[in-house]
N, CA, C and O atoms as a MOPAC input file, in Angstrom:
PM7 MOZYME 1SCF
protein

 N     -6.43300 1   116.93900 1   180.95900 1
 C     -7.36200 1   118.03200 1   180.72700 1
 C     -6.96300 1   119.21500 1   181.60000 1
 O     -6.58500 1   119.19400 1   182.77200 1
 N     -7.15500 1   120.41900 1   180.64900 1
 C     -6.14600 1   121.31200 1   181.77500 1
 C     -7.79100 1   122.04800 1   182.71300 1
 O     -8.95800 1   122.09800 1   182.32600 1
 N     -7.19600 1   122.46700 1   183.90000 1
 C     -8.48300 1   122.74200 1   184.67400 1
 C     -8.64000 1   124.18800 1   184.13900 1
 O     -7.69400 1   124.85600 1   183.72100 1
 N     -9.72900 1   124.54100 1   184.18500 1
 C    -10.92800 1   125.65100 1   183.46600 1
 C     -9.55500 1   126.93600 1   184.20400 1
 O     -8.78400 1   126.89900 1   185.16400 1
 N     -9.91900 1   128.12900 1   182.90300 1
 C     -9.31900 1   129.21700 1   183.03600 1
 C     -7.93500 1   128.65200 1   182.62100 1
 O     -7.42100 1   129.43400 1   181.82200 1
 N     -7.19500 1   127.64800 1   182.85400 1
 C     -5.53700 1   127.61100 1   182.63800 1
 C     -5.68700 1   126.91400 1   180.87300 1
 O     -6.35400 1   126.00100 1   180.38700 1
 N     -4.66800 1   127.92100 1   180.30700 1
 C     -4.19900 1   127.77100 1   178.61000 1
 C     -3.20400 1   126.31800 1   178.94100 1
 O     -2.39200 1   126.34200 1   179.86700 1
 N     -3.38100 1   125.12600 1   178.09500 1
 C     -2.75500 1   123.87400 1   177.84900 1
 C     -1.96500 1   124.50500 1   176.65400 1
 O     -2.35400 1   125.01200 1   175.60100 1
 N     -0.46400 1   124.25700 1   177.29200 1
 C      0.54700 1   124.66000 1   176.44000 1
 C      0.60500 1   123.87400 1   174.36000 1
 O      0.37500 1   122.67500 1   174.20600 1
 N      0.89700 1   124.70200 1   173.21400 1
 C      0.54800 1   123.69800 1   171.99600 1
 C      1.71500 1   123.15600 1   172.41400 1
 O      2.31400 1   123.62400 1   173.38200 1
 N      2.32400 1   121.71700 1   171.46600 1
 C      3.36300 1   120.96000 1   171.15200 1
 C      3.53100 1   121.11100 1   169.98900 1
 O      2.63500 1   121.21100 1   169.15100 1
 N      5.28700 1   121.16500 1   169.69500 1
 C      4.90300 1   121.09600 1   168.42200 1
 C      5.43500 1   119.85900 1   167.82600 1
 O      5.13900 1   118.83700 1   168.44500 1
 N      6.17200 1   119.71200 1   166.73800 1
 C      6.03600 1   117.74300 1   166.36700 1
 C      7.00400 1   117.10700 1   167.19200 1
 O      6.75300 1   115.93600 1   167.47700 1
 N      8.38100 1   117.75600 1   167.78600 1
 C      9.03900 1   117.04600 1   168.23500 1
 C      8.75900 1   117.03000 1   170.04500 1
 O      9.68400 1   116.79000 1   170.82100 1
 N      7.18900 1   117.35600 1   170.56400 1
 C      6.72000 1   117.51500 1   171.46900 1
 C      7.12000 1   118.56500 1   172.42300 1
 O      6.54300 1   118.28600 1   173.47400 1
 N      7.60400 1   119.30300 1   172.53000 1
 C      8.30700 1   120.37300 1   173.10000 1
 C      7.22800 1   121.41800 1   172.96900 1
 O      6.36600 1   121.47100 1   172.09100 1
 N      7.43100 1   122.32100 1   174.08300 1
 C      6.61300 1   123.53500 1   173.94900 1
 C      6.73700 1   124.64700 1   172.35400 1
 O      7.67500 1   124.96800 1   171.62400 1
 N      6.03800 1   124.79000 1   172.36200 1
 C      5.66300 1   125.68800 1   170.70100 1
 C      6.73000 1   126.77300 1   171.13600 1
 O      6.88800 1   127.25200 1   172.25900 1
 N      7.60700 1   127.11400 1   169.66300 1
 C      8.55700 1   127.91900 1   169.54900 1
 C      7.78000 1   129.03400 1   169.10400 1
 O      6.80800 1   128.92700 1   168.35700 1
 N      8.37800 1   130.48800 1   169.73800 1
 C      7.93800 1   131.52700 1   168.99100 1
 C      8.79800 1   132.02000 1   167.97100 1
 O      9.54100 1   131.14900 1   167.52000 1
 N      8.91800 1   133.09500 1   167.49400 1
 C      9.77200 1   133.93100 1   166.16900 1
 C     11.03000 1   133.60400 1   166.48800 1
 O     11.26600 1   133.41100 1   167.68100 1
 N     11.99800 1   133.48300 1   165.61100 1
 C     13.42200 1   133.60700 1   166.16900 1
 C     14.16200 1   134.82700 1   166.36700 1
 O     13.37100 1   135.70900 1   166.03200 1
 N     14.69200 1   135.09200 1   166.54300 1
 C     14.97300 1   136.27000 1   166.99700 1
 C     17.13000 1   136.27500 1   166.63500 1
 O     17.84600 1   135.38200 1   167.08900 1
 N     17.48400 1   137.02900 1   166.09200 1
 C     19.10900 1   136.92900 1   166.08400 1
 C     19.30900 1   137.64800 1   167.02500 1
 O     18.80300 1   138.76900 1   166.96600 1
 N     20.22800 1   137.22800 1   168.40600 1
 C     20.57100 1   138.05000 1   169.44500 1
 C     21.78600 1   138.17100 1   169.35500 1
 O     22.33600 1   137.09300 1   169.13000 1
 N     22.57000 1   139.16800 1   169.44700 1
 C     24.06800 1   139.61200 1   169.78200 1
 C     24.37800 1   140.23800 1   171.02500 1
 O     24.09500 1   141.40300 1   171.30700 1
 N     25.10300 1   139.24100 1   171.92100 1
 C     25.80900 1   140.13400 1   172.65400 1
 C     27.35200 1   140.38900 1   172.87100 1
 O     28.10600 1   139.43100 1   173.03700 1
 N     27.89600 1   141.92000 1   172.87000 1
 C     29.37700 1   142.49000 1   172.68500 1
 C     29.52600 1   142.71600 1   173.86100 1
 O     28.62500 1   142.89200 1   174.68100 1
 N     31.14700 1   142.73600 1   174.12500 1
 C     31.90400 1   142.94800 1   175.17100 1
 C     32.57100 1   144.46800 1   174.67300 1
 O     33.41300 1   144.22900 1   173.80700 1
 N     32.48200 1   145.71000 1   174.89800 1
 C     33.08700 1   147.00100 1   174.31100 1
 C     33.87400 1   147.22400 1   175.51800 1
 O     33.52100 1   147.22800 1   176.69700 1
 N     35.93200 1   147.56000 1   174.54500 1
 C     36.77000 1   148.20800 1   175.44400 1
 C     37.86900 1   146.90500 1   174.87100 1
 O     37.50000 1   145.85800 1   174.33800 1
 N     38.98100 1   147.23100 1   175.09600 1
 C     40.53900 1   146.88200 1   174.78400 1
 C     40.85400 1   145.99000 1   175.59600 1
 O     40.22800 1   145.93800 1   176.65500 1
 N     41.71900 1   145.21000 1   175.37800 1
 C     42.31600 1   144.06700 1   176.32600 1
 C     42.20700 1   142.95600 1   176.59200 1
 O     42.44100 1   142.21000 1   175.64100 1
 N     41.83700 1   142.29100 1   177.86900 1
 C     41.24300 1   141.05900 1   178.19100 1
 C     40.22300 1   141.00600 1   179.11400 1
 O     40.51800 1   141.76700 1   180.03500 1
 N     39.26000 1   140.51900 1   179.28800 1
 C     38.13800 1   140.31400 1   180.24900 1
 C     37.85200 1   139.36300 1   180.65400 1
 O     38.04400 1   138.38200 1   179.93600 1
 N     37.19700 1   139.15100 1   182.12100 1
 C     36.80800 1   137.37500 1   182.32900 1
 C     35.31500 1   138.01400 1   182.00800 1
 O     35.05700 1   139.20500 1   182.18400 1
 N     34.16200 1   136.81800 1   181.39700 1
 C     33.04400 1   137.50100 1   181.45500 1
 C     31.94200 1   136.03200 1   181.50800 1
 O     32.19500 1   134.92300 1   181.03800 1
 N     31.01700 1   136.35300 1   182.04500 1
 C     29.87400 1   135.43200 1   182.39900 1
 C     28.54100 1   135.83300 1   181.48400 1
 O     27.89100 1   136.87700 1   181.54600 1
 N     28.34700 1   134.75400 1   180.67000 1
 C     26.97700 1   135.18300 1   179.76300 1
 C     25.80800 1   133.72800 1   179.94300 1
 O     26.07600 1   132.53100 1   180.04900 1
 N     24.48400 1   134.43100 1   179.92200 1
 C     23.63000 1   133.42500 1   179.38100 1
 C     23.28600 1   133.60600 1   177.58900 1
 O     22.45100 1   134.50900 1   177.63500 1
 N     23.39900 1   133.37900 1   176.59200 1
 C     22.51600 1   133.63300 1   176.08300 1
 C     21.42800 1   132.86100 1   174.90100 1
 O     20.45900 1   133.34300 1   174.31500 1
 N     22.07600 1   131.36200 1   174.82800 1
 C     21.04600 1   130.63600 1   174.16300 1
 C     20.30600 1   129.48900 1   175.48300 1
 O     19.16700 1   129.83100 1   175.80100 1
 N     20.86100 1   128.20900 1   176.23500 1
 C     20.37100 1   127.46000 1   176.95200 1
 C     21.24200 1   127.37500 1   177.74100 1
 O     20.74200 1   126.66700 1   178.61500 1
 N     22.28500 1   127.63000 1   178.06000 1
 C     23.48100 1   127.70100 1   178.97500 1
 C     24.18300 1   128.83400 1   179.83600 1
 O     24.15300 1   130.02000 1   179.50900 1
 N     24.64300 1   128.48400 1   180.65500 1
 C     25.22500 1   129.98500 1   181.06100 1
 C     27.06000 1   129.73900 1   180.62900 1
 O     27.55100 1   128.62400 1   180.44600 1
 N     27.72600 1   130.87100 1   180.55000 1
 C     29.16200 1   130.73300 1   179.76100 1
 C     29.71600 1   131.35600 1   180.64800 1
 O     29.18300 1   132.39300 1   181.04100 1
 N     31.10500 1   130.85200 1   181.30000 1
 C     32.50400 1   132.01200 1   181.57600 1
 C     33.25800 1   131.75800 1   180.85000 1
 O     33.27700 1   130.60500 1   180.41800 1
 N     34.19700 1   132.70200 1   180.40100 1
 C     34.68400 1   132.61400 1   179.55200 1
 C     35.99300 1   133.73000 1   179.92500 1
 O     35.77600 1   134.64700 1   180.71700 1
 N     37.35100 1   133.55900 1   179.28300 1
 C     38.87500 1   134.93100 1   179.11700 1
 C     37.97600 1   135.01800 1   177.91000 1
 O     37.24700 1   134.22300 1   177.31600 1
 N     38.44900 1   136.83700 1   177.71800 1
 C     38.37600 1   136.85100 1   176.08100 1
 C     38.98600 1   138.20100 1   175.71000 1
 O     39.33800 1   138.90200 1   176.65900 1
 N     39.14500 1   138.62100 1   174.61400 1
 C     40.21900 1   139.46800 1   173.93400 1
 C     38.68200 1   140.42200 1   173.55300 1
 O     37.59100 1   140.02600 1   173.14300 1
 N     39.13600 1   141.68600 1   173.86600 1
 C     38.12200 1   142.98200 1   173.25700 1
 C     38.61800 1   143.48500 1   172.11300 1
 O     39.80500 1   143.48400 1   171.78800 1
 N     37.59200 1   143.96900 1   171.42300 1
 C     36.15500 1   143.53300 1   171.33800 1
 C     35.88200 1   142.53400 1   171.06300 1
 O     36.42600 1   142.13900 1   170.03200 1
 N     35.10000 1   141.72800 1   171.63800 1
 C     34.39600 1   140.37800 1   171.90600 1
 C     32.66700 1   140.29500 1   171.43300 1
 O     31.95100 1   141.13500 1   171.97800 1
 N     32.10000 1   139.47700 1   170.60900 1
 C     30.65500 1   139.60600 1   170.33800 1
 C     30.21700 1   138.00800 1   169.92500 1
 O     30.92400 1   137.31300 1   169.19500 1
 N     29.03000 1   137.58400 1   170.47000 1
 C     28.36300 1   136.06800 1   169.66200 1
 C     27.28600 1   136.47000 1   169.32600 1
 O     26.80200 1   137.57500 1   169.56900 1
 N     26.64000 1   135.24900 1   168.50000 1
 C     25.33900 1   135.47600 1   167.89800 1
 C     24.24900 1   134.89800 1   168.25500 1
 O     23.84700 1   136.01900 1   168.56400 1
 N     23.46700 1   134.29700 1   168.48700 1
 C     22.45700 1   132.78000 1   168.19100 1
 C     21.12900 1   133.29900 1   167.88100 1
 O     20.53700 1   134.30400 1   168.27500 1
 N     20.85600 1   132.49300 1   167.18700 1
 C     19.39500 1   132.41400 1   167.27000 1
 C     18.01500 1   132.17600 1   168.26200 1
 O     17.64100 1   131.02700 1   168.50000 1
 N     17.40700 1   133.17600 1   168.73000 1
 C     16.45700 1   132.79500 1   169.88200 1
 C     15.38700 1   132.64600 1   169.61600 1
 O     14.91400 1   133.42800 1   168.79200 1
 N     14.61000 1   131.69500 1   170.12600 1
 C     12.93600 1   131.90600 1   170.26800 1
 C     12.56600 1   131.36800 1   171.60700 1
 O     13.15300 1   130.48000 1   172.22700 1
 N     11.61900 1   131.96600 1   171.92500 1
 C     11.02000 1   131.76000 1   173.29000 1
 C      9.85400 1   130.17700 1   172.92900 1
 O      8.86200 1   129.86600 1   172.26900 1
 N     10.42100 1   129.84600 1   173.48100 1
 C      9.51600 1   128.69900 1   173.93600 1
 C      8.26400 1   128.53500 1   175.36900 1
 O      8.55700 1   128.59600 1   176.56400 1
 N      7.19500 1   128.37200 1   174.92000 1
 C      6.28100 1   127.84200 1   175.69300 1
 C      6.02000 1   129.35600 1   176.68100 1
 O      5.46100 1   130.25300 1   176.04800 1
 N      6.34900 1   129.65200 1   178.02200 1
 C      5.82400 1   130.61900 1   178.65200 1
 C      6.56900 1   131.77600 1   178.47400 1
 O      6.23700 1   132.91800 1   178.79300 1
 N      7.79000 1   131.34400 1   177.84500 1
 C      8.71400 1   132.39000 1   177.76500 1
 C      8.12200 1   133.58000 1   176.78300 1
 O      8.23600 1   134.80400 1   176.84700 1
 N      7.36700 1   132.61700 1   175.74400 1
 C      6.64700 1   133.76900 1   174.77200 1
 C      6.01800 1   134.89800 1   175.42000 1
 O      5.80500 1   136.00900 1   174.93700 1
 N      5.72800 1   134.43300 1   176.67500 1
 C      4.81700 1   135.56000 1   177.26100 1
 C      6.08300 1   136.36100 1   178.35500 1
 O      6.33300 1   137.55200 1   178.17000 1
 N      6.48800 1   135.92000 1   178.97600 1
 C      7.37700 1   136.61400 1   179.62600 1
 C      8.65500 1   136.76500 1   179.68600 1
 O      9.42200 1   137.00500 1   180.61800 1
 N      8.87000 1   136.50200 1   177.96300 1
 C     10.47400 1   136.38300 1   177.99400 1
 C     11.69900 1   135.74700 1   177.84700 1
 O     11.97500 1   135.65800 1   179.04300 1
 N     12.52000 1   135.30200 1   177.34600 1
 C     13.70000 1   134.57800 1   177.49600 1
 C     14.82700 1   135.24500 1   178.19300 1
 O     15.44600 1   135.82900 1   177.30400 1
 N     15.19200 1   135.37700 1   178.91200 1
 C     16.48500 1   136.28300 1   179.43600 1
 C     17.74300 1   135.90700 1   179.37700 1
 O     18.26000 1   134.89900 1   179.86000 1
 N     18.47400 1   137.22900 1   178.42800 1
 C     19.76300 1   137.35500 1   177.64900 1
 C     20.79600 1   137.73200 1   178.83000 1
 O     20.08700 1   138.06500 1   179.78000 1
 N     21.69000 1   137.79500 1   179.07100 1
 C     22.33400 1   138.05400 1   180.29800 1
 C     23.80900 1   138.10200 1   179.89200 1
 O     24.28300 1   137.02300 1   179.53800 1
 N     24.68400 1   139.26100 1   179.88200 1
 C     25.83800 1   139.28900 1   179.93100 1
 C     26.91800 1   140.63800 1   181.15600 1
 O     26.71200 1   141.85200 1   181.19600 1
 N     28.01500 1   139.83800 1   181.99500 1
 C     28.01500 1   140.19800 1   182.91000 1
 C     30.12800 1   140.69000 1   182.41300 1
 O     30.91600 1   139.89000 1   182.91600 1
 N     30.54800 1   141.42000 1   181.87300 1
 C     31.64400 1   141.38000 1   181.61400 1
 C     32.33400 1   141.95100 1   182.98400 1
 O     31.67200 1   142.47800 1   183.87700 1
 N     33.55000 1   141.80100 1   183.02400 1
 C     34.44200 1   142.08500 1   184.38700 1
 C     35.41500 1   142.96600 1   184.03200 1
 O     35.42300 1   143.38100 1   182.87300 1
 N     36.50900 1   143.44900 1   185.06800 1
 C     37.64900 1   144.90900 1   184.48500 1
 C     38.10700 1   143.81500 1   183.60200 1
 O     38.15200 1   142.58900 1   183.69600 1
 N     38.55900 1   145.04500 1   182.35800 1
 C     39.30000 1   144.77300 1   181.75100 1
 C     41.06400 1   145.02400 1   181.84700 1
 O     41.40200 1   146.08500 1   182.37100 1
 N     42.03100 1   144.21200 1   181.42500 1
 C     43.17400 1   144.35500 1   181.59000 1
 C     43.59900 1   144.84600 1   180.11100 1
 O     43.76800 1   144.17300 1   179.09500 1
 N     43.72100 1   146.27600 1   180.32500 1
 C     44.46400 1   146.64900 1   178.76600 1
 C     45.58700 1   146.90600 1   178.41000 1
 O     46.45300 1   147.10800 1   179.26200 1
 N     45.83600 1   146.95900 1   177.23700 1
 C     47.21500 1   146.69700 1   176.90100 1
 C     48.55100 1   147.00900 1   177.36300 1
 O     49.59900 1   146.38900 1   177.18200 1
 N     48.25900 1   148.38700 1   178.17200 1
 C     49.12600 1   148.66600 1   179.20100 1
 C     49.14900 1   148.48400 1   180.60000 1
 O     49.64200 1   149.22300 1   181.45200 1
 N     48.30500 1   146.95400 1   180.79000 1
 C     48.63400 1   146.66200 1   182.14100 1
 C     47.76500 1   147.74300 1   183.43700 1
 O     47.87400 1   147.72100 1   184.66300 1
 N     47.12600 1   148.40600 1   182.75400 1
 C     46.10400 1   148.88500 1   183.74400 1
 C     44.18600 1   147.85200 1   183.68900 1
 O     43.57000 1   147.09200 1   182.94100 1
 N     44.03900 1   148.44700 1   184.83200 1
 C     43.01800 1   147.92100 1   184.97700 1
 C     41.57400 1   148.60300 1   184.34100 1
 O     41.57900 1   149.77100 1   184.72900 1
 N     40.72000 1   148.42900 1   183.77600 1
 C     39.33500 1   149.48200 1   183.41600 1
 C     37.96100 1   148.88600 1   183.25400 1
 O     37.81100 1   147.81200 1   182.67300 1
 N     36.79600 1   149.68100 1   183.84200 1
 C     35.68500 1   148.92800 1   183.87500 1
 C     35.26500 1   148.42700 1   182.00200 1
 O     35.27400 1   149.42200 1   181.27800 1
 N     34.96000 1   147.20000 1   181.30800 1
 C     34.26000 1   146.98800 1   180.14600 1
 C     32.93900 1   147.55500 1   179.92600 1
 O     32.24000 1   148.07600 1   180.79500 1
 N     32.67900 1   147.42500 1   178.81000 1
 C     30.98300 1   148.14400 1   178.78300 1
 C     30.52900 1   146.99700 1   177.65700 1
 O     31.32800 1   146.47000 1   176.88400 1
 N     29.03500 1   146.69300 1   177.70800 1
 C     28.78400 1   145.81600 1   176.81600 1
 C     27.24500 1   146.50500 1   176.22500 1
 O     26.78900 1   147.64000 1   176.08800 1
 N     26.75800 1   145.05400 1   175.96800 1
 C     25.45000 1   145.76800 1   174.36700 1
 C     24.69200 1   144.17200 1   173.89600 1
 O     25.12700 1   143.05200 1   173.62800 1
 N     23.40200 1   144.78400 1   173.97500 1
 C     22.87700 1   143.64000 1   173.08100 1
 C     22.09900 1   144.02600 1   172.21600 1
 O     21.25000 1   144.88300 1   172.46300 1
 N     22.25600 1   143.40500 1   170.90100 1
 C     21.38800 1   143.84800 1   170.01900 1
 C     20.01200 1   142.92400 1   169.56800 1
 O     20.18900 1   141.71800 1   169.73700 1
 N     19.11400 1   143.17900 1   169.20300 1
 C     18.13100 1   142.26200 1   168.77100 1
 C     17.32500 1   142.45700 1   167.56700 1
 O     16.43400 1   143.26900 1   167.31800 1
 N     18.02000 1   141.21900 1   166.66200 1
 C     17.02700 1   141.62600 1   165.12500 1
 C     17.89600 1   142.92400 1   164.50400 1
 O     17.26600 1   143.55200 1   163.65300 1
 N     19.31000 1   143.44700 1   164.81200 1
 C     19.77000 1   144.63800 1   164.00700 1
 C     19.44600 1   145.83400 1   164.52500 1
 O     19.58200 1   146.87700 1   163.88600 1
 N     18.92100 1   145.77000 1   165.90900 1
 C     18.77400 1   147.42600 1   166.81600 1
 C     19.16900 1   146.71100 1   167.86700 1
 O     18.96800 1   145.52600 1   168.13300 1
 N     20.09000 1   148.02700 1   168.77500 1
 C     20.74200 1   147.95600 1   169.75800 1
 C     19.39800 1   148.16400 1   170.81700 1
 O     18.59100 1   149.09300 1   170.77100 1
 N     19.41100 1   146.94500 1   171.83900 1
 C     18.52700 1   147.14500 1   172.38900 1
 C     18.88900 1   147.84100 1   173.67900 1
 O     18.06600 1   148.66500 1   174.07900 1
 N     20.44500 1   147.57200 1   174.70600 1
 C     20.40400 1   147.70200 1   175.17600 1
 C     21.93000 1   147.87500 1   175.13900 1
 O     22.55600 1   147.35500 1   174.21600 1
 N     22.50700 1   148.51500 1   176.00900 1
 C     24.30300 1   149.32900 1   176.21900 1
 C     24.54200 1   149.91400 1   177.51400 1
 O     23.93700 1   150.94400 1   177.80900 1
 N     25.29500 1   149.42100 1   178.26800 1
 C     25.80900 1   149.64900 1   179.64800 1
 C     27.01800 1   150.38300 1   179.89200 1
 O     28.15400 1   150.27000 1   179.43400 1
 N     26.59900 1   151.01200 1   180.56400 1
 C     27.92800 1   152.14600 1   181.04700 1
 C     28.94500 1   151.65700 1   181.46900 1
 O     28.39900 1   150.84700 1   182.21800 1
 N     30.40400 1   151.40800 1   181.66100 1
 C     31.21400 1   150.27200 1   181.81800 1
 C     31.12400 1   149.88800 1   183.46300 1
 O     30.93400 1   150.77100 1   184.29900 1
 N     31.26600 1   148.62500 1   183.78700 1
 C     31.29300 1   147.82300 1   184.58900 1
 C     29.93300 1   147.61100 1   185.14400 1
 O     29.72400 1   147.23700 1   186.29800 1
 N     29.14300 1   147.83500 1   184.37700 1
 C     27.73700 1   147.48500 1   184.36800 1
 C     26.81400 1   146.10800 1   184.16300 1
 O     25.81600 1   146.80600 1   183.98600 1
 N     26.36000 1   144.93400 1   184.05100 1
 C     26.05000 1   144.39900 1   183.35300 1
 C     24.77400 1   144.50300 1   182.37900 1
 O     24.07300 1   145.49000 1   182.60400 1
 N     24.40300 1   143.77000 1   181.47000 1
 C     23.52700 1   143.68200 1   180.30600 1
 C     22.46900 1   142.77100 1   180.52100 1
 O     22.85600 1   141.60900 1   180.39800 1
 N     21.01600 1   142.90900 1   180.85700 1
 C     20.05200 1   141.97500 1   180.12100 1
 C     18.83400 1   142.19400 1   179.40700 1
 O     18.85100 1   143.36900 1   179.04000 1
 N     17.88700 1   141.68300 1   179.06900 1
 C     17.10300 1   142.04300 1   178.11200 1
 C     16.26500 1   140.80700 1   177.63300 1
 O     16.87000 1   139.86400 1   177.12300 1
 N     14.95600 1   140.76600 1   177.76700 1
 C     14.10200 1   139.71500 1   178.14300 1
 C     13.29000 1   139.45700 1   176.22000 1
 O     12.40600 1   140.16600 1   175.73800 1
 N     13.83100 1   138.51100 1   175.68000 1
 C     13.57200 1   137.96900 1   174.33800 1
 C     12.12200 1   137.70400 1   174.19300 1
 O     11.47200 1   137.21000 1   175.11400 1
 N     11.58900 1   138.03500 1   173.01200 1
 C      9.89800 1   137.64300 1   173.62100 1
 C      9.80700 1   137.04400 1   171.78000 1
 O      8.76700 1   136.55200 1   171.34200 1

C-alpha cells in the first residue's frame, strides 16, 4: 500500500513500469572523417570509431518516472580526423519525432530529456 500523498507506479502485463508514447529518436554525428564518440541513447551507453556522417535511430518511451522527468538522450562526439589528416571539432543533433530538437556547435556535446 503506497503511503498517502505518494502515486503507486501502474504495471503493465509484463510487470514493468507503464510505458509512455514512443518516441523515434535520432542522434547524428555532423563533419567528415573519423570520430571516437560516446552515446546513451536507448538502455546502454555506446563508444564507438565511426566514419562521418554518422546517425542511429531507436525507438523511445519513458518508462515509469521518466514520464515525468524524462529519459536522457546523450551524445558526446570527439575531434574529428579528416580526410586530410587534420584534426577538427564534430558537431552533432538530435532529432525527435522528425524536428530537430537540438544541434551543437562543434566539439560540443548533445542531450535532450525524452518525455
Amino acid at each position: 500500500m503506497a503511503a498517502t500523498g505518494q502515486a503507486t507506479p501502474q504495471k503493465g502485463a509484463s510487470g514493468d513500469a507503464e510505458e509512455g508514447t514512443a518516441h523515434e529518436v535520432t542522434i547524428e554525428v555532423i563533419g567528415e572523417g573519423t570520430s571516437n564518440i560516446t552515446y546513451t541513447l536507448d538502455t546502454s551507453d555506446n563508444y564507438e570509431k565511426v566514419t562521418m556522417p554518422w546517425k542511429r535511430t531507436a525507438s523511445i518511451a519513458a518508462r515509469g518516472a521518466e514520464q515525468e522527468v524524462g529519459r536522457l538522450v546523450v551524445l558526446t562526439p570527439g575531434n574529428t580526423t579528416r580526410p586530410d589528416g587534420m584534426m577538427a571539432p564534430a558537431r552533432c543533433s538530435i532529432t525527435v519525432d522528425g524536428k530537430r530538437v537540438v544541434e551543437s556547435d562543434a566539439g560540443k556535446s548533445c542531450s535532450y530529456k525524452v518525455k
